[in-house]
DSSP file (Angstrom, degrees, kcal/mol; ACC not computed):
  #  RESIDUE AA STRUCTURE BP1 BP2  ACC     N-H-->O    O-->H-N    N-H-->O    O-->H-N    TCO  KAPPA ALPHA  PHI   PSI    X-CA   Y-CA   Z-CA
    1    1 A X              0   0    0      0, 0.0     3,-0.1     0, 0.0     2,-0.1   0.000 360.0 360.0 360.0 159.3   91.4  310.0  171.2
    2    2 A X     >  -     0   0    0      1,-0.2     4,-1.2     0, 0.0     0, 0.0  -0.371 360.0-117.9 -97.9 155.0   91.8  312.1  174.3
    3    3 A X  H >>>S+     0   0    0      2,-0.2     4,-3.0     1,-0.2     3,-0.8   0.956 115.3  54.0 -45.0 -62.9   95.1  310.8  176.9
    4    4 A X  H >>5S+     0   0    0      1,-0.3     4,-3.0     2,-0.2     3,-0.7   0.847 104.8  47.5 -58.8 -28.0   92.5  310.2  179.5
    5    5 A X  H 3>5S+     0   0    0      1,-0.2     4,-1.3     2,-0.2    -1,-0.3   0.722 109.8  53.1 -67.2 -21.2   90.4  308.1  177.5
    6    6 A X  H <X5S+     0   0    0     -4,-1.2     4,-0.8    -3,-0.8    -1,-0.2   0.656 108.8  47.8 -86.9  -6.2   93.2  306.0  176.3
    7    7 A X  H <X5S+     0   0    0     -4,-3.0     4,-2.9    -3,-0.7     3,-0.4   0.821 114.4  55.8 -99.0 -16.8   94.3  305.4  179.9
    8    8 A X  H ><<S+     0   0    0     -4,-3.0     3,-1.2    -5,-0.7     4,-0.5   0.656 115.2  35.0   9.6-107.3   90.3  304.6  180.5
    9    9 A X  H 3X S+     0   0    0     -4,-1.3     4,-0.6     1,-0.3    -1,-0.2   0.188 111.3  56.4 -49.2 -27.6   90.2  302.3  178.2
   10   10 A X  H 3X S+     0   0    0     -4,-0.8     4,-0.8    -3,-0.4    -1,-0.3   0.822 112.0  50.1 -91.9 -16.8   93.8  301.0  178.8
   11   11 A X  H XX S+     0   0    0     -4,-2.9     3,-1.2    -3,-1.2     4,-0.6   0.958 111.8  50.9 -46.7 -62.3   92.3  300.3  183.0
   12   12 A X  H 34 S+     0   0    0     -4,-0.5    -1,-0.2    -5,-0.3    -3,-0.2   0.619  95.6  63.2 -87.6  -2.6   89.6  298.7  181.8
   13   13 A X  H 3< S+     0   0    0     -4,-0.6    -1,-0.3     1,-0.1    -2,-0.2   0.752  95.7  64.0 -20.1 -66.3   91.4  296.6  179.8
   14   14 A X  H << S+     0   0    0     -3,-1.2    -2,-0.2    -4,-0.8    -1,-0.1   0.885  87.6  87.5 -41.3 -68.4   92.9  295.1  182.8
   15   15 A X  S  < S-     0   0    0     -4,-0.6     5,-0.2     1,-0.2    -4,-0.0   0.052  92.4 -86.1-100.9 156.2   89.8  293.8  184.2
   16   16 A X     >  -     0   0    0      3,-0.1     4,-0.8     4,-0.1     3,-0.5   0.065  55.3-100.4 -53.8 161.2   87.9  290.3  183.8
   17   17 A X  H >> S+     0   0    0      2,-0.2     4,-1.9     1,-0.2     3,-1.1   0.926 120.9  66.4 -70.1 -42.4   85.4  290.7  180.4
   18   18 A X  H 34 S+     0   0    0      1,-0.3    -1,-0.2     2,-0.2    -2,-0.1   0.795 108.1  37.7 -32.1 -54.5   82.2  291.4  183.3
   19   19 A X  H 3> S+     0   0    0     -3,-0.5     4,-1.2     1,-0.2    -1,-0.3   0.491 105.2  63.1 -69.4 -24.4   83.8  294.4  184.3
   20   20 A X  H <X S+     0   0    0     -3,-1.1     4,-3.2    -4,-0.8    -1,-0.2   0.880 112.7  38.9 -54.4 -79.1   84.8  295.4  181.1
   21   21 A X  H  < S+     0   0    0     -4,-1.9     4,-0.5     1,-0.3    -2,-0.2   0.385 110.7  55.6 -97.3  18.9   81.1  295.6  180.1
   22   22 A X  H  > S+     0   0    0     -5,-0.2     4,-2.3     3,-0.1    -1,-0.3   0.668 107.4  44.5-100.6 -44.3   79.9  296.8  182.8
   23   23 A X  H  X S+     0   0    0     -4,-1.2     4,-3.3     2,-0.2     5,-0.3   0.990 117.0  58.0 -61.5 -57.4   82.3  300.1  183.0
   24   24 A X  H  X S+     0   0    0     -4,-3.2     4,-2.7     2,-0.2     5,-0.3   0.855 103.7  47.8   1.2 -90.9   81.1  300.0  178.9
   25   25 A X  H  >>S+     0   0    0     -4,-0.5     4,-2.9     1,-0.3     5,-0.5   0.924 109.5  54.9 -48.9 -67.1   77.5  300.3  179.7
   26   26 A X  H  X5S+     0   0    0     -4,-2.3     4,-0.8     2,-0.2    -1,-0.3   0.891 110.2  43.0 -43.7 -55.5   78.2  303.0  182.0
   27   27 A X  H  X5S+     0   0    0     -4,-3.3     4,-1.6    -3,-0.3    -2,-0.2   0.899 111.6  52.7 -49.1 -54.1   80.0  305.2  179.6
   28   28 A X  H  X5S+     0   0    0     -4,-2.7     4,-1.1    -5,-0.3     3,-0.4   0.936 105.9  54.8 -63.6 -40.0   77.7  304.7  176.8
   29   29 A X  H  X5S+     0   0    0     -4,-2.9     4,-4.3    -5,-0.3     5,-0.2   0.962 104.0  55.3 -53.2 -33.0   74.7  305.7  178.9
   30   30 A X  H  X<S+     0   0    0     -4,-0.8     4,-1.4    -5,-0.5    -1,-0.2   0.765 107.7  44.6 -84.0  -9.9   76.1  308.4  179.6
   31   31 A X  H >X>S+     0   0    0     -4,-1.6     4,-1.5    -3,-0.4     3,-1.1   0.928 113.3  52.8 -53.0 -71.6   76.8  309.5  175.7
   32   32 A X  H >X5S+     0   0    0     -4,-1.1     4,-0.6     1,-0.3     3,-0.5   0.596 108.8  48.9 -26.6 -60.4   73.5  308.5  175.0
   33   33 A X  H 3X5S+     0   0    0     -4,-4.3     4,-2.9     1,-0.2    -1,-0.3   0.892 119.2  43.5 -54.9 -50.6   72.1  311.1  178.4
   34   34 A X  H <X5S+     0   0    0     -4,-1.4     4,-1.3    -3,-1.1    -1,-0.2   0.697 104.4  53.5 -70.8 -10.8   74.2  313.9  176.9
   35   35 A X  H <X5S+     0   0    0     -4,-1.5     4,-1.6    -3,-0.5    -1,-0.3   0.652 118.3  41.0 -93.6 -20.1   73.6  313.7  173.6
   36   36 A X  H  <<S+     0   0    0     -4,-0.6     5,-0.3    -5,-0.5     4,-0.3   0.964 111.8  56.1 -70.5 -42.6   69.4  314.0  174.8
   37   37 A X  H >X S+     0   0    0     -4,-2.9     3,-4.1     1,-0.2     4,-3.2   0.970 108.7  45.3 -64.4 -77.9   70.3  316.5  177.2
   38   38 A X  H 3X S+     0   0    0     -4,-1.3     4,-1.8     1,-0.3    -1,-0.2   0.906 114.7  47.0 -31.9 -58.5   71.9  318.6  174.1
   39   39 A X  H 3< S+     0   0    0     -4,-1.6    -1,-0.3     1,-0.2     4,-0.2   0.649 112.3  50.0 -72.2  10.0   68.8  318.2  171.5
   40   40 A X  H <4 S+     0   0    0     -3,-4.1     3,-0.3    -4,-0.3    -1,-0.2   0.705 109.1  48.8-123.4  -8.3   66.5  318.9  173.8
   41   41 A X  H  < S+     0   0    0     -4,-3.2    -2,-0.2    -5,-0.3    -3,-0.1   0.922 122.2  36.0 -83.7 -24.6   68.2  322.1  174.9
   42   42 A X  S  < S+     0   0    0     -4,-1.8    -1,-0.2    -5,-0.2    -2,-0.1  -0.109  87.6 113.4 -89.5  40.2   68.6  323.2  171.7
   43   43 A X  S >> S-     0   0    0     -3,-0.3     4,-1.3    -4,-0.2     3,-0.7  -0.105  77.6-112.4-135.1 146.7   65.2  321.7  170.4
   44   44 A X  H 3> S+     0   0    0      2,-0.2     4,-1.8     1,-0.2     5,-0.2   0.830 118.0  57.4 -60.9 -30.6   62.8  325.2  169.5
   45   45 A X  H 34 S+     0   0    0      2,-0.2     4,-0.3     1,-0.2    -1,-0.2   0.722 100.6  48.8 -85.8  -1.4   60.9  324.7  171.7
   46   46 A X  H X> S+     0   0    0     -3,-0.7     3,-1.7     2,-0.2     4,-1.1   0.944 119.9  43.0 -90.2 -55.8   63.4  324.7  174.6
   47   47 A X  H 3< S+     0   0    0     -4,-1.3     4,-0.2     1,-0.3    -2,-0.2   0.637 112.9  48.2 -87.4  -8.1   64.9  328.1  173.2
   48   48 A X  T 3X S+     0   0    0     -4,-1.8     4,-1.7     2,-0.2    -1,-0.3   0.771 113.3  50.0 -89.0 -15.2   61.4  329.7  172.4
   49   49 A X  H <> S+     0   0    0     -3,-1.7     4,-1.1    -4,-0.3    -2,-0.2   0.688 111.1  57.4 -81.2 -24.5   60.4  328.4  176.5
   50   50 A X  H  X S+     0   0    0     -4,-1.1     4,-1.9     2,-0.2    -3,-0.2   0.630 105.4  45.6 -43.3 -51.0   63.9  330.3  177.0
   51   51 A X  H  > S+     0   0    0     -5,-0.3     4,-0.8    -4,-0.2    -2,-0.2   0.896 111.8  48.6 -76.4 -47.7   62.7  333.5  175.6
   52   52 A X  H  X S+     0   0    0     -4,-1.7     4,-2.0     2,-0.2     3,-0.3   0.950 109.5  51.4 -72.6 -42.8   59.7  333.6  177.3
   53   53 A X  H >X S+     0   0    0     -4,-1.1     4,-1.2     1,-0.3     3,-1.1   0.977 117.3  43.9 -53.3 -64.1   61.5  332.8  180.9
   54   54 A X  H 3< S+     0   0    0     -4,-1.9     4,-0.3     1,-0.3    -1,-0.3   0.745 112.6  47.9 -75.9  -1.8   63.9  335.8  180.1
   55   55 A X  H 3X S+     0   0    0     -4,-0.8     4,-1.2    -3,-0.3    -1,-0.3   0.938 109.4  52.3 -86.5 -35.8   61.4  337.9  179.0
   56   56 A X  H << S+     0   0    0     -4,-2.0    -2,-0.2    -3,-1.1    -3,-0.1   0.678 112.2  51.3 -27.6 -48.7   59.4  337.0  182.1
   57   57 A X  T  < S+     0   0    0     -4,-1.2    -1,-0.2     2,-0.2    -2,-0.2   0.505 111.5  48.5 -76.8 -30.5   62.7  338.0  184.3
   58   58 A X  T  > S+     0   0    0     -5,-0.4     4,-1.3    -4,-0.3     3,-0.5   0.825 104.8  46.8 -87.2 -28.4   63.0  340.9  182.8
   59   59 A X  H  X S+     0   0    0     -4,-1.2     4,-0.5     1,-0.2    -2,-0.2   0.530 115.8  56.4 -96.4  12.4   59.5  342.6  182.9
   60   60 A X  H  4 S+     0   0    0      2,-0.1     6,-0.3    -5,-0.1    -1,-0.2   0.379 112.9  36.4-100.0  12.5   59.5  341.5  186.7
   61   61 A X  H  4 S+     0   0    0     -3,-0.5    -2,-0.2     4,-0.2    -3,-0.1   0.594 113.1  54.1-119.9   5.1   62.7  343.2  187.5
   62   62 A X  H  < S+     0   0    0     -4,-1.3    -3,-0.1     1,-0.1    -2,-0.1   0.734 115.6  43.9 -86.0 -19.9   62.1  346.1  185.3
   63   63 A X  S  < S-     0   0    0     -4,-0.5    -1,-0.1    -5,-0.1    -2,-0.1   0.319 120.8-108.2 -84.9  10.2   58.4  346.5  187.5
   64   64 A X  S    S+     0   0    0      1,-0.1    -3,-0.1    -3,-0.1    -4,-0.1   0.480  83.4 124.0  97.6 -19.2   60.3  345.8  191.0
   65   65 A X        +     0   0    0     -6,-0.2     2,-0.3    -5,-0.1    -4,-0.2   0.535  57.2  55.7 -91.1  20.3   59.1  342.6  191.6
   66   66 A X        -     0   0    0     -6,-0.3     2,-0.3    -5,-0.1    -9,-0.0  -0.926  69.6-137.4-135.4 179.5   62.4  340.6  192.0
   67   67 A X        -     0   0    0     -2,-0.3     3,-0.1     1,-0.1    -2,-0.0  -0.832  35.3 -91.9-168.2 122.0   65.4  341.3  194.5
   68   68 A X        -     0   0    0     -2,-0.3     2,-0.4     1,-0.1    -1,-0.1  -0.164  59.0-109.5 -25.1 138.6   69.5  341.1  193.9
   69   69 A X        -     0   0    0      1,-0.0     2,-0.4     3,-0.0     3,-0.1  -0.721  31.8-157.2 -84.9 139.7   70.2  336.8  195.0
   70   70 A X    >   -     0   0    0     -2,-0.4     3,-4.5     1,-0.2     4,-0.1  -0.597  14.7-157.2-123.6  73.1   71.9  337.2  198.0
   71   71 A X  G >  S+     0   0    0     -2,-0.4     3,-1.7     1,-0.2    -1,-0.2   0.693  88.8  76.7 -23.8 -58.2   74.1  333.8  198.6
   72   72 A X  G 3  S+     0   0    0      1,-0.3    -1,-0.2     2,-0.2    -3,-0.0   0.598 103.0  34.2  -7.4 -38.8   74.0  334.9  202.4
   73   73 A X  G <         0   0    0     -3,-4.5    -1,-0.3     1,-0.2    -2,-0.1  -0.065 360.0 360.0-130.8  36.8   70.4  333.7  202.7
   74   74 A X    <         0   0    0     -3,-1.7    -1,-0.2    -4,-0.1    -2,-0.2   0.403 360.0 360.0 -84.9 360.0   70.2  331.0  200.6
């Protein structure tokens, strides 16, 4: 276990059992969202929707049609 998670876990320690399982709940959702977020970017069908995008980006800036981003004018 990482330092920072042991002084987490030793904070939340401290606090009345509510709090406790409320701080919980919060962390584990948030596995839960990264571990979707990860299969579903590396899913086939996100990295073949991936291919197509950059092949997309590519035959419009090898024909002209796209422009250097220019933060300036964002």
């Amino acid at each position: 276990m990482s330092k920072l998670l042991e002084e987490a876990i030793r904070k939340a320690s401290a606090l009345p059992p509510e709090r406790q399982d409320h701080y919980a709940a919060v962390l584990l959702e948030r596995i839960d969202q990264d571990e979707q977020w990860e299969a579903t970017l590396h899913s086939p069908e996100s990295l073949d929707l991936l291919d197509e995008w950059a092949a997309e980006a590519l035959a419009d800036r090898l024909a002209g049609r796209s422009q250097p981003l220019d933060p300036d004018t964002l």
